[in-house]
C-alpha atoms as an extended CHARMM CRD file, in Angstrom:
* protein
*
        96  EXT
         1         1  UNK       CA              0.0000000000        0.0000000000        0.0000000000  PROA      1               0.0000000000
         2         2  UNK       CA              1.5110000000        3.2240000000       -0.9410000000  PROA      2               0.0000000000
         3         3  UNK       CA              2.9020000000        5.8780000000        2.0070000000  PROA      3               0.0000000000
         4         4  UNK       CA              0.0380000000        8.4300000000        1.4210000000  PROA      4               0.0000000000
         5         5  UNK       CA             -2.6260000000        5.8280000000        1.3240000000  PROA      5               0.0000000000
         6         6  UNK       CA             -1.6610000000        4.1590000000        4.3230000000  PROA      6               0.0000000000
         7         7  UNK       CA             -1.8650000000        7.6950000000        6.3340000000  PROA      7               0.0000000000
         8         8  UNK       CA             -4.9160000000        8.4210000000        4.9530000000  PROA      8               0.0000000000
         9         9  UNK       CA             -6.6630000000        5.2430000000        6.5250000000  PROA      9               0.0000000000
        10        10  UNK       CA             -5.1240000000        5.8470000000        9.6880000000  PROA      10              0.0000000000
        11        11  UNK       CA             -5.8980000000        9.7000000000        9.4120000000  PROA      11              0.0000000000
        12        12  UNK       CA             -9.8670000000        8.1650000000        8.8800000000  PROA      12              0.0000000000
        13        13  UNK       CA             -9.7150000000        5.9680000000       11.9050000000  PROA      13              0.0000000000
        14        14  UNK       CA             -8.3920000000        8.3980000000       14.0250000000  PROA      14              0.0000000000
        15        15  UNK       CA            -11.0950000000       10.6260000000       13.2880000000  PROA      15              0.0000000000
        16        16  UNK       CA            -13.8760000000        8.0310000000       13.7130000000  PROA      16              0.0000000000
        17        17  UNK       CA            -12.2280000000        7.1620000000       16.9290000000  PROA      17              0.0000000000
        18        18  UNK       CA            -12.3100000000       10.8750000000       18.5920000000  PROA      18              0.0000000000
        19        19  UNK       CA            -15.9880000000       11.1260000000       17.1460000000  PROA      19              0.0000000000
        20        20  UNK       CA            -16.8760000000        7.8610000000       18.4980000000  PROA      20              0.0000000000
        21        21  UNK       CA            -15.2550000000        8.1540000000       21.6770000000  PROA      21              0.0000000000
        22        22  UNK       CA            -15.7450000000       11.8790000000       22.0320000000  PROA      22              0.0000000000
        23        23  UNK       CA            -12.3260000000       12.7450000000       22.8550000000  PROA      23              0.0000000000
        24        24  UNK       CA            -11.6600000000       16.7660000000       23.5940000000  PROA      24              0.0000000000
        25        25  UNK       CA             -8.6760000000       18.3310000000       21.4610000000  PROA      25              0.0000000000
        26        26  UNK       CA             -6.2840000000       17.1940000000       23.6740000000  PROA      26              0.0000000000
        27        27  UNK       CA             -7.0540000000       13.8550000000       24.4420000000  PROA      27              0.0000000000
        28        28  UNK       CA             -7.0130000000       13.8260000000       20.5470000000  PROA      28              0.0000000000
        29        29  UNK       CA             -4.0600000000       14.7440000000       20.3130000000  PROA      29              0.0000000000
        30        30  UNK       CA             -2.3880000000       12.3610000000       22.7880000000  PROA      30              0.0000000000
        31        31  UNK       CA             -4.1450000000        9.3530000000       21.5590000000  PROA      31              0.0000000000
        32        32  UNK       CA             -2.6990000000       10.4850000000       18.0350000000  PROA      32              0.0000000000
        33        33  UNK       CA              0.3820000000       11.0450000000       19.2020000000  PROA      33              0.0000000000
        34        34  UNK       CA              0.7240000000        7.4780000000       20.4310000000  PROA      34              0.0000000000
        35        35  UNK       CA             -0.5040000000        6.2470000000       17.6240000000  PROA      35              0.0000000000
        36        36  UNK       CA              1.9220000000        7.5570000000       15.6270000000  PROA      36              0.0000000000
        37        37  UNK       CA              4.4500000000        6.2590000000       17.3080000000  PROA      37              0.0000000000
        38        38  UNK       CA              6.6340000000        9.0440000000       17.0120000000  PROA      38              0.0000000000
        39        39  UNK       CA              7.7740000000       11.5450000000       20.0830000000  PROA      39              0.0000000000
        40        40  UNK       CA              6.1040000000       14.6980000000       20.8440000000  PROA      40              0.0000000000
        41        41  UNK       CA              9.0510000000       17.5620000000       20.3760000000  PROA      41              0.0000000000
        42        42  UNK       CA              8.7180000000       21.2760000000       20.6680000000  PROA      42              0.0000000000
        43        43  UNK       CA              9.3920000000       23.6130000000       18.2080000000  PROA      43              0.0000000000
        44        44  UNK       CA             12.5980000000       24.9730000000       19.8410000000  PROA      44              0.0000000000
        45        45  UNK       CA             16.0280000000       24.7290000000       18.2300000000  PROA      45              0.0000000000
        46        46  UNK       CA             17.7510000000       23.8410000000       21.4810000000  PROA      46              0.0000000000
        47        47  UNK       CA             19.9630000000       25.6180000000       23.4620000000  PROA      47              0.0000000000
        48        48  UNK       CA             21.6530000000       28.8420000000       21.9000000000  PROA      48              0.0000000000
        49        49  UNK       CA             24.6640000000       30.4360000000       22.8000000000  PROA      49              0.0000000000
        50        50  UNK       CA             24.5810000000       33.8300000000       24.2010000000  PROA      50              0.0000000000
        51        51  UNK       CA             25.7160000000       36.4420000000       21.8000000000  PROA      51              0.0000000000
        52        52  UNK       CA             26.8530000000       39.1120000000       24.1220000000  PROA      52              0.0000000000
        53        53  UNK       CA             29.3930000000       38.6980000000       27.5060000000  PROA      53              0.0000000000
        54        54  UNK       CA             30.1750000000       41.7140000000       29.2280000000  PROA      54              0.0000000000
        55        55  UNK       CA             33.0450000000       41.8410000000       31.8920000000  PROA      55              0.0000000000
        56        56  UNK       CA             33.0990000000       44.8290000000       34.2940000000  PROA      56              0.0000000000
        57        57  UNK       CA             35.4510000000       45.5470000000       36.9660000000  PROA      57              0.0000000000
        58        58  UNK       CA             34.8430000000       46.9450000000       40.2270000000  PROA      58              0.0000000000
        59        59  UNK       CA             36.6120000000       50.1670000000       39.2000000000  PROA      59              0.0000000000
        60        60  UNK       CA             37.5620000000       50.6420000000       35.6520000000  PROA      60              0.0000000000
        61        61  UNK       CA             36.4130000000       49.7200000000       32.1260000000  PROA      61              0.0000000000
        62        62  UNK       CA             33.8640000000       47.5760000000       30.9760000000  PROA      62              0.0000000000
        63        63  UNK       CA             34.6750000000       44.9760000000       28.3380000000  PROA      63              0.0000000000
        64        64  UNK       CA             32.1260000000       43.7660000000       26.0460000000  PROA      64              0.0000000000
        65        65  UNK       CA             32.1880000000       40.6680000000       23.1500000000  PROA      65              0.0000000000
        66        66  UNK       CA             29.3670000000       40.2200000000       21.1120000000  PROA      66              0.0000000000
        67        67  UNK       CA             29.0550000000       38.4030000000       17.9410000000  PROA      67              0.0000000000
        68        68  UNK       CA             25.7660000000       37.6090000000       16.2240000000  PROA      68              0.0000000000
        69        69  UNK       CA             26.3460000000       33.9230000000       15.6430000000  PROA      69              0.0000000000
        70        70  UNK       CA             26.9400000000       33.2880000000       19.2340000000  PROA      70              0.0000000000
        71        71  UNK       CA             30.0740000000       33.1350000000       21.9350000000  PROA      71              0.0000000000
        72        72  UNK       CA             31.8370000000       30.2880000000       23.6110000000  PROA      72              0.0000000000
        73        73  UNK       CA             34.9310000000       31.1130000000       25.6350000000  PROA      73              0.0000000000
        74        74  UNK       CA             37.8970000000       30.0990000000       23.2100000000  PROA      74              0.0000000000
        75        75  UNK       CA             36.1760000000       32.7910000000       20.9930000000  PROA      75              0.0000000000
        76        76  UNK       CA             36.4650000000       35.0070000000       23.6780000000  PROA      76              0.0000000000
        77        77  UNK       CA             39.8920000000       34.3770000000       24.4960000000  PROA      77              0.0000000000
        78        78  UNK       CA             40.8710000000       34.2890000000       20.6190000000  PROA      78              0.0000000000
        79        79  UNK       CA             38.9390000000       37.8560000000       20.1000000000  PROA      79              0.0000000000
        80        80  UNK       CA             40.5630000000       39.1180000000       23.6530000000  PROA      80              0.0000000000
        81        81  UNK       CA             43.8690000000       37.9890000000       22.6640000000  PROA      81              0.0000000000
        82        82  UNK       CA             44.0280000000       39.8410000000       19.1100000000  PROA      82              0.0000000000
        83        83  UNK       CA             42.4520000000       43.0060000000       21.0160000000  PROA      83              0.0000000000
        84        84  UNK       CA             45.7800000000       42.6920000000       23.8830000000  PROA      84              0.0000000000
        85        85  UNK       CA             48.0190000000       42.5090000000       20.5390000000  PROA      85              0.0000000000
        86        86  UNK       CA             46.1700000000       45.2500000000       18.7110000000  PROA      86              0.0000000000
        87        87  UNK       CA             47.1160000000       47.6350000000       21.8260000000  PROA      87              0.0000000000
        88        88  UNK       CA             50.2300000000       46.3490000000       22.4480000000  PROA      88              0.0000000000
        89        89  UNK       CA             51.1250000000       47.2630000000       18.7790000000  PROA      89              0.0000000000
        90        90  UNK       CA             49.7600000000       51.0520000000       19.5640000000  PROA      90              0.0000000000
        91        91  UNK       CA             51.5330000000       51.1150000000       22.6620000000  PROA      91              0.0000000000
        92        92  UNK       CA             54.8480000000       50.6530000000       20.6130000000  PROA      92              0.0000000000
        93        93  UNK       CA             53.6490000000       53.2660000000       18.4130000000  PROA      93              0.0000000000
        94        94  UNK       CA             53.3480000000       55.7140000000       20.9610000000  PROA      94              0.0000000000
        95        95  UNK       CA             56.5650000000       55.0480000000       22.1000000000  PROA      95              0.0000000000
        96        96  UNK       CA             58.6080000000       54.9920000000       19.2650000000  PROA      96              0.0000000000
């Protein structure tokens, strides 16, 4: 029997079965969930990464990282690393 067929009959007795039995939406739901056989899953994509990490000091500057695809911290050491090198460099600069 083909794949569209087959869902179709048990889309029919499924019906007939919350008419007969006179099931509210969500008991309908459940029992159809069960019969599927499948799990019920959210829509959520799962856990995101934060996009933004601020550091702040008791006294002094405040130190933000953001990037719109998301942080994790050997981004944040990577990005806080090339900032350290970008001021040593100026700090040379200044000097020389």
């Amino acid at each position: 029997m083909p794949s569209g067929v087959l869902e179709d009959v048990v889309h029919r007795t499924d019906t007939n079965r919350v008419v007969a039995e006179g099931l509210s939406r969500a008991d309908a739901v459940e029992a159809i969930r069960r019969a599927s056989g499948r799990p019920a899953r959210g829509k959520g994509r799962g856990a995101r990464r934060p996009t933004t990490r601020v550091f702040r000091r008791a006294v002094g500057c405040t130190v933000t990282v953001e990037n719109v695809r998301g942080l994790d911290p050997a981004m944040i050491r990577a990005d806080l690393a090339e900032a350290m090198a970008r001021l040593d460099a100026e700090a040379g600069e200044q000097a020389a």
